[in-house]
TORVEX-61776 format. One record per residue (C-alpha): residue in three letters; x, y, z. Coordinates in nm, 4 decimals, decimal comma, always signed. Layout:
<nodes>
 residuo       c1       c2       c3
     ALA        X        Y        Z
...
</nodes>
This chain:
<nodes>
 residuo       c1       c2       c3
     UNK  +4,5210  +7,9572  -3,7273
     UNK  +4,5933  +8,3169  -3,5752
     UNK  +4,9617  +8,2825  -3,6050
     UNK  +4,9230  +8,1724  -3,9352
     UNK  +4,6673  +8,4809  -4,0106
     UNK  +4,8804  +8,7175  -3,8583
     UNK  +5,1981  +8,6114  -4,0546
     UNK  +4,9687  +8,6839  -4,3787
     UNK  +4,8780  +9,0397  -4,2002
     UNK  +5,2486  +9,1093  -4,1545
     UNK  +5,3073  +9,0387  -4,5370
     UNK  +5,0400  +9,2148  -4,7150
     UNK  +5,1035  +9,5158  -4,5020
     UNK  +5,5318  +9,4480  -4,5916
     UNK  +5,4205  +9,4513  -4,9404
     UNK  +5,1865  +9,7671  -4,9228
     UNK  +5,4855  +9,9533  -4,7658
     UNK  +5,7780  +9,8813  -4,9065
     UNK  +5,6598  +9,7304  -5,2592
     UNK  +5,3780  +9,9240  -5,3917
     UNK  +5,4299 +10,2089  -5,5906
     UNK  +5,0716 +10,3506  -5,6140
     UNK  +4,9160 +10,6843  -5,5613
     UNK  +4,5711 +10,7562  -5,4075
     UNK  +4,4781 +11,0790  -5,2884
     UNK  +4,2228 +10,9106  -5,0060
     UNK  +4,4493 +10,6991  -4,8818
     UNK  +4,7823 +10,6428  -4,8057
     UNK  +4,9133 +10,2850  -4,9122
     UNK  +5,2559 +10,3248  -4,6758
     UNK  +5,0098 +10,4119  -4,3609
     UNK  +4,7672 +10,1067  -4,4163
     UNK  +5,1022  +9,8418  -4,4551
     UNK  +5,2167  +9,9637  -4,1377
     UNK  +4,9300  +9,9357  -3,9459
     UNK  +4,8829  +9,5857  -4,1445
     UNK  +5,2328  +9,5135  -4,0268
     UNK  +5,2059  +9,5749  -3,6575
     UNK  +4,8291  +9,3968  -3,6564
     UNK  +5,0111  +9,1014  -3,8300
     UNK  +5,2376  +9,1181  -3,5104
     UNK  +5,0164  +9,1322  -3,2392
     UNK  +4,8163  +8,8573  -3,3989
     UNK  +5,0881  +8,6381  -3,3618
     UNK  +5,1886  +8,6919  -3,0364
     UNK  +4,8599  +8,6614  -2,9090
     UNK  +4,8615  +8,2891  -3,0761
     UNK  +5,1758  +8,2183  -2,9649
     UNK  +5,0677  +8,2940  -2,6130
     UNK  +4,6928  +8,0951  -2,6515
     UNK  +4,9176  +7,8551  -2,7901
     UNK  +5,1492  +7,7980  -2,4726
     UNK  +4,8417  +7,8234  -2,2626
     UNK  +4,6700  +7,5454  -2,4512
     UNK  +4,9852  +7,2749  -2,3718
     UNK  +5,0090  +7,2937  -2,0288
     UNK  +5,0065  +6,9857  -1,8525
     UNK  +4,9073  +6,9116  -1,4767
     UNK  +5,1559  +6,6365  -1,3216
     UNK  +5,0441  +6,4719  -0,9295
     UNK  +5,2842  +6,1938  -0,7845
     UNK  +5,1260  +6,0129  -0,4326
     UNK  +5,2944  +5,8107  -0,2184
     UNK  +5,1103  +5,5591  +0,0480
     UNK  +5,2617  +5,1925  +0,1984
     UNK  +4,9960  +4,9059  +0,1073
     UNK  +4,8188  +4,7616  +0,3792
     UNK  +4,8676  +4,3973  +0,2771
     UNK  +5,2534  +4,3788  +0,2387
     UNK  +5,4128  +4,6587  +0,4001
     UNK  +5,5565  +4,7965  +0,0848
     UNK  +5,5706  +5,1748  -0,0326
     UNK  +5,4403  +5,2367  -0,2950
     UNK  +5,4265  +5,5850  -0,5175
     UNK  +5,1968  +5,6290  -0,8249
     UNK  +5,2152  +5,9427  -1,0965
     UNK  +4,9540  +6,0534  -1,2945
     UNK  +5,0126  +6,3120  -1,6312
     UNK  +4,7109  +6,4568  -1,7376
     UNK  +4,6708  +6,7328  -2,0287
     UNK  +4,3562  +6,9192  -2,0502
     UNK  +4,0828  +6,8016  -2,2677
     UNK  +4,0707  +6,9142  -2,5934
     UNK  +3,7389  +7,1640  -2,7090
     UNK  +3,7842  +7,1167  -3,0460
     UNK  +3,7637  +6,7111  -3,0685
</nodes>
C-alpha cells in the first residue's frame, strides 16, 4: 500500500508543478508539488525496502548417519516468516 500511496504523492505533486497554472498569493502551488514529489519518493522507497524485509526466507540443511542402517542422511528445511496480517 505505501508504494502504491507514494506513487499517487509523486503524481499529484508532478501535476501541481509542472501542470497547474494557478495563482495564490498564500501559497505557492510549484513549492507544495515539489515537496509532494520528493514525499511521493521517499514513500516508496521506504516500501520497497519493508517490502524486501518482509520476503526473507531462513534456509537450515542437517546432516546425521541413522543409527539403524548406517546410511547418511541430510534433511533441509525452508521456512518464511509468518505472516501478521493473515
Amino acid at each position: 500500500m505505501s508504494i502504491g500511496f507514494g506513487i499517487f504523492l509523486f503524481a499529484v505533486g508532478a501535476i501541481c508543478a509542472f501542470a497547474l497554472n494557478v495563482d495564490l498569493g498564500w501559497i505557492d502551488i510549484k513549492t507544495v508539488g515539489y515537496i509532494l514529489m520528493g514525499a511521493g519518493v521517499i514513500i516508496t522507497i521506504i516500501g520497497i525496502a519493508l517490502l524486501a524485509r518482509r520476503r526473507s526466507v531462513a534456509s537450515t540443511t542437517r546432516s546425521g548417519v541413522d543409527p539403524v542402517s548406517g546410511e547418511r542422511v541430510t534433511r533441509s528445511e525452508t521456512s518464511a516468516p509468518e505472516d501478521p496480517r493473515v
